[in-house]
Every structure is written in C-alpha cells, then in structure tokens.
C-alpha positions, 0 to 999 in steps of 0.5 A: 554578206557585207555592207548589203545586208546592214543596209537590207536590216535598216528597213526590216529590223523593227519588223524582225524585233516585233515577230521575236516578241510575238513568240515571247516576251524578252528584255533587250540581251534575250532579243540581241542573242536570238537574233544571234541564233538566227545568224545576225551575228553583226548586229551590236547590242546598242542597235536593239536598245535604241530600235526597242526604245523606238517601238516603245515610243510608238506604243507597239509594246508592253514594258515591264521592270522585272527585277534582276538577281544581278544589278538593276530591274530589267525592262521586258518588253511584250507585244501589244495589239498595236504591235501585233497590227503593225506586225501583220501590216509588216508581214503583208509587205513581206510577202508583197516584195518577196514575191515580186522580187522572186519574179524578177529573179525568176524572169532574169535567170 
C-alpha cells in the first residue's frame, strides 16, 4: 500500500489508539503488536510512544506505573471519559467520510 497509506494514518492513528484502549487498558509494546495483528505492520514502535505521550498531554487517558518482572514499572494507559467523547466524536467523523466517500466511488464506478 506504500506511502498512501502512511500518509492516510497520520490522521487517524490517534483514533485507532483510543478504540484499542476502549477494549482494555495496554501499556505501549501491547498497543504496538495489536495493531500489528490488525496488519499495521509498518508502524515503528516510537510512533505510538510519542502519539500515547500525545494523548496524554490532552487529558484522553489514565496512566498507571505497574510494575514490571523484567526492568522498570510499565505505563498502562486506559481510556478516560474524555477519551471516550473524543472517541466517539472520532467515530462519527468516520462514519461521515466513509460515507461520502463510498458515494463517490459508487458515482465514479
């Protein structure tokens, strides 16, 4: 899929993060491989760092030290109510544009 699809997750990564949190709490490596699972294959493990310091920042999450067998504690992050209404403000944008753009498809078949 190329460069087309890097530039496609810019703008809706922070969304996919959110909805993987909505599921369960995960600290950054748990993130980084579901999204592995889900084909997401080229995304570097930095990225999600600095996108979950990101949403952080903005208050859409929950940090939580929980201590680790194998070096330092590890920061769990779990969706807030202010996460959840940005999230479902996410959603509702998806929803526009997938619509609108599965109509222009259509038209232009």
């Amino acid at each position: 899929m190329g460069k087309q699809i890097t530039e496609m997750l810019k703008g809706t990564l922070e969304g996919i993060v959110l909805a993987i949190l909505s599921l369960a709490p995960a600290y950054g490596y748990e993130i980084t491989a579901r999204l592995r699972e889900q084909g997401f294959s080229d995304i570097a493990e930095g990225t999600i760092y600095a996108l979950l310091v990101r949403i952080e920042q903005r208050g859409f999450v929950d940090v939580e030290r929980v201590p680790s067998e194998q070096g330092p504690p590890r920061k769990v992050y779990s969706l807030n109510t202010q996460g959840r209404d940005y999230l479902d403000e996410f959603w509702r944008t998806w929803s526009f544009l997938t619509e609108r753009l599965g109509e222009l498809h259509r038209e232009g078949r």
